[in-house]
C-alpha positions, 0 to 999 in steps of 0.5 A: 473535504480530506485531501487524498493521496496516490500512493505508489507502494513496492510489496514488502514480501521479500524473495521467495515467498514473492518472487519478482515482489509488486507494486501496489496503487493505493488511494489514502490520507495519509500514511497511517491510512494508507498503512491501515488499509494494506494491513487489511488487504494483505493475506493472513499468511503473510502476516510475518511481514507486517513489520515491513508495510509501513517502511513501503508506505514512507518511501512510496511515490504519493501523487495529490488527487482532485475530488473525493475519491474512496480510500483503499487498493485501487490496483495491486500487482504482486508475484 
């Protein structure tokens, strides 16, 4: 079994397109994974700001989880 990560990611789409910006809860292996994951979530329309996920995936707070939980977005809020 993968150990698997909490990721506490700020969204990278700056003032104004998002407003106050968010805060994203994802569930993940690693980087890569967690990076894969918001670059699938995300809007197509905010596809000009892919350049910035991975920055936010590096500095994210991550968390060491117990047991086999599925990868993905476990809750997202963004403005």
């Amino acid at each position: 079994m993968t150990q698997k990560f909490l990721y506490l990611v700020d969204y990278w789409v700056p003032f104004p397109a998002s407003e106050y910006s968010g805060l994203l809860a994802v569930i993940g292996e690693d980087d890569n994974e967690v990076h894969d994951i918001l670059l699938n979530w995300r809007e197509d329309y905010l596809e000009k700001y892919d350049s910035l996920i991975m920055q936010n995936v590096v500095d994210a707070q991550t968390f060491p989880l117990a047991g086999y939980i599925d990868s993905g977005v476990v809750e997202s809020f963004t403005t």
